[in-house]
N, C-alpha and C positions, 0 to 999 in steps of 0.2 A: 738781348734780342727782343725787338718789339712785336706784341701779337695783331695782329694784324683784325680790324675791328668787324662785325659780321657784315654782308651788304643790306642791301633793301630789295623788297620785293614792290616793283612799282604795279600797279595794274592800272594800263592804261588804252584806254577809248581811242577803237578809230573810226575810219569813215565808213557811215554803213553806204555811200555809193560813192557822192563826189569827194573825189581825192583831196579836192583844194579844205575841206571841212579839218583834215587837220590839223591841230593845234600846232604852233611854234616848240611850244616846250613840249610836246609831246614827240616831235622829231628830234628835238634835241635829245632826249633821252632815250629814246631808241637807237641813237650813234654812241651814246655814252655806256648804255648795258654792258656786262659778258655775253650774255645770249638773252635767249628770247624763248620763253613757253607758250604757243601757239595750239589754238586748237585744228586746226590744222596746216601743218607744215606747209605743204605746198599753195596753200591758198596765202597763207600770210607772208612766206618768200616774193612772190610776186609785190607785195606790199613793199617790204624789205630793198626790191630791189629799183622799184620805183625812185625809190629815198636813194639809191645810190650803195646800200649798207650790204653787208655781206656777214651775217652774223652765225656763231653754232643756235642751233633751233631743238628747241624739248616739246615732243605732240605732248598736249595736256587735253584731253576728251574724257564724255561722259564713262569710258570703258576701262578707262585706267588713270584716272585721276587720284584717286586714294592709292596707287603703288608709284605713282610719282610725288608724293610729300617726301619719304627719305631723301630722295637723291636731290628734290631742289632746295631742301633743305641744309643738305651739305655745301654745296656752291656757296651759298649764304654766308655758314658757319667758316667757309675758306675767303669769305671778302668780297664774293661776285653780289654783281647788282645783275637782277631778271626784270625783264621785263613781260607782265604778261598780258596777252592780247585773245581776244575772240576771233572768229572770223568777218564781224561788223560789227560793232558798235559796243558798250560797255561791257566788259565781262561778268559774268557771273547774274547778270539781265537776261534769262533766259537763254545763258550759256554756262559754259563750265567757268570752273574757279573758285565757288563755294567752300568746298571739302577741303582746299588749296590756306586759303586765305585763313580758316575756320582754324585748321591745324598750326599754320603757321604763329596765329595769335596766340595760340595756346603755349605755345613755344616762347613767347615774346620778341620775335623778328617784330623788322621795322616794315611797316607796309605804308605805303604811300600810295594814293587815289590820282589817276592824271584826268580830270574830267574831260570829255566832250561828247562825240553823238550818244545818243539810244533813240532808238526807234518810237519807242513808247512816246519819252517828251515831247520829240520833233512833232509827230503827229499830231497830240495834246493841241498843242501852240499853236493851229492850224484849223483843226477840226471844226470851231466855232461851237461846243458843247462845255458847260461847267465845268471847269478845269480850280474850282475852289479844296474840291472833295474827289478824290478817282482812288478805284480799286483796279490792282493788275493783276489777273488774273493767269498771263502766261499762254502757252497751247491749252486747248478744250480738251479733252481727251478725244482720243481717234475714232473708238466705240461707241455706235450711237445710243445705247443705255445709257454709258458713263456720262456723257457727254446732254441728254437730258436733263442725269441727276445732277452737274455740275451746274447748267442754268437755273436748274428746279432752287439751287441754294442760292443763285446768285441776284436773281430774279426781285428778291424784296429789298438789298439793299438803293438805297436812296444815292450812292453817290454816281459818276458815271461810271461806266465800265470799261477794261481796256484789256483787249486779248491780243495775242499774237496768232497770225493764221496763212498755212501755207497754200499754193497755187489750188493742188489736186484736193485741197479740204475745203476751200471756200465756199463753196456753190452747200455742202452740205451742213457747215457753220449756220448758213442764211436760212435752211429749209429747217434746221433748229431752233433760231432764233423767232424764226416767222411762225412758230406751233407753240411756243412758249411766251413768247414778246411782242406777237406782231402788234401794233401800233407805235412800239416806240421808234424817237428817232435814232436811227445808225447814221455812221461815218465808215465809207471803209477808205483807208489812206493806203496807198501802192505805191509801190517802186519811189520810194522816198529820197528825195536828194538825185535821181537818176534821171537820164531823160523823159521819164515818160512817167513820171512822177503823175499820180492823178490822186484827185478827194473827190469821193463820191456820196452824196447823202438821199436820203430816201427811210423806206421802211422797211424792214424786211424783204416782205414782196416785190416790192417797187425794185429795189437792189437787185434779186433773181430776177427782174423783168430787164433790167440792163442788161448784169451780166449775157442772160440768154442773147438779147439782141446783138452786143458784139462781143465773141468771146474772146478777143484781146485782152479784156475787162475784168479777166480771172486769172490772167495771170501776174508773176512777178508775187515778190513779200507783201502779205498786209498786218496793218494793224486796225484791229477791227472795235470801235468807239461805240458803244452802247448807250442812251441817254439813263439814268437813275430811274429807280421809280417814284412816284408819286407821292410825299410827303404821307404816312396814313395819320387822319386826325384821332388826336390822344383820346381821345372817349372810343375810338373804337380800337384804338390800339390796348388799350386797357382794358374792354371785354375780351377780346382775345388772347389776353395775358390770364386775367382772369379766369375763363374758361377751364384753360388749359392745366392752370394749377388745380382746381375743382376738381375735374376730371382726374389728374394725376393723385389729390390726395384719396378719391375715393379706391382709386383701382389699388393704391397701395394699402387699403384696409384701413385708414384712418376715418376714425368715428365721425358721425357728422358734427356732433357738436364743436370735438376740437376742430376740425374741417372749417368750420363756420366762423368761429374766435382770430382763425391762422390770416384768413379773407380777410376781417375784418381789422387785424390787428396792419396787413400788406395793404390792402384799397382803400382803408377808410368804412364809413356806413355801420350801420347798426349787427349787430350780432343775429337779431332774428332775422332779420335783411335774407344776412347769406345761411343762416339754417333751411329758410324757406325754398334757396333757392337750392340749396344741394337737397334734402329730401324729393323736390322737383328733380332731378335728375339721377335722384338714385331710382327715382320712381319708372326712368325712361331704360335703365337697365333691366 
């Protein structure tokens, strides 16, 4: 009796609006599955039925994603090929399938990538902001502390930035970014791929100054494009590194001299250099 070999777990990309954006092989493989783990069933049936296909369907969401690895696990180990899908655009892009995919490798199933949309690149591509360097950042958090301290980190790096942001959080995104960032330039990209697909650029302010004037203009998905900050030049980047450690070695109790030797052995410059300059500052405590 021959055993029958495990399947593959395909995760594969659909369209975060127009339908025609999916791939060939990515319909193909959606006829050819056992079923299909969707993060949500009814949304992705319509998908499903669009294509013509009629398939059994496994909800895989944030709420039970880790008590769904056993059982799609077994499909696998009995020969089914899954396919899994988000409700738009790549899985596991700021959707489920992480925990999915994590386990599974752990396992050594065979996982297969069916590339196409995400949100994040289409935008990218689009935007007109350095797209050499980007950090993606995902949702902001909903709490406007957390959602400070998230800018407060994100604030000094240098490459662009790319968040995800919905209808009812937008206008609050912008009155964050404009207390923390205003002068840089934003992008905010909506309803991507869909009719009413818009890219909007401005400042912060300038942004809330649309938005306010037509709020059509807040609604729909966005992805919201940050420009980087501004390169800091190396001699002041280097005092502020500098500082920092000073500081740090005094508060931990280290002598000044060794203090002094650690500076000089890390920045370069003379040993009296930096005695002088921490006695200076043990002087300001």
């Amino acid at each position: 009796m021959t055993h029958t070999p495990p399947g593959t777990l395909y995760v594969v990309a659909t369209p975060i609006g127009n339908l025609d954006d999916l791939s060939a092989r990515a319909v193909r493989l959606l006829g050819e599955v056992a079923r299909v783990a969707a993060e949500d069933t009814r949304h992705s049936a319509r998908l499903l039925s669009h294509l013509g296909l009629n398939k059994p369907m496994v909800s895989l969401h944030e709420h039970n994603e880790a008590r769904r690895v056993d059982s799609l696990d077994r499909y696998l180990e009995a020969g089914e090929d899954i396919a899994l899908i988000s409700d738009a655009g790549t899985p596991l892009i700021s959707d489920p399938g992480f925990v999915l995919v994590r386990e599974l490798r752990a396992r050594n199933r065979h996982i297969v990538p069916i590339p196409g949309p995400c949100a994040l690149i289409t935008a990218l591509s689009a935007a007109g902001l350095p797209t050499d360097r980007f950090v993606f950042g995902g949702f902001l958090p909903a709490k406007p502390g957390a959602r400070r301290q998230a800018l407060e980190a994100w604030k000094v790096r240098e490459e662009t930035l790319v968040f995800y942001e919905s209808p009812h959080r937008i206008v609050h995104t912008l009155e964050a970014l404009h207390e923390q960032l205003e002068g840089r330039e934003v992008v905010l990209a909506r309803e991507l791929t869909k009719t009413f697909e818009t890219f909007l650029h401005g400042t912060p302010s300038s942004l809330l100054a649309q938005l306010s004037s037509d709020p059509n203009q807040a609604r729909g998905e966005f992805v919201v494009i940050v420009a980087g900050s501004p390169p800091v030049a190396q001699s002041e980047q280097q005092a502020i590194d500098a500082d920092t450690l000073l500081e740090t070695l005094l508060a931990e109790g280290v002598g000044v001299k060794q203090a002094a030797s650690v500076a000089a052995r890390l920045f370069g410059g003379r040993k009296q250099t930096w005695y002088a300059r921490l006695q200076g500052m043990k002087g300001e405590h």
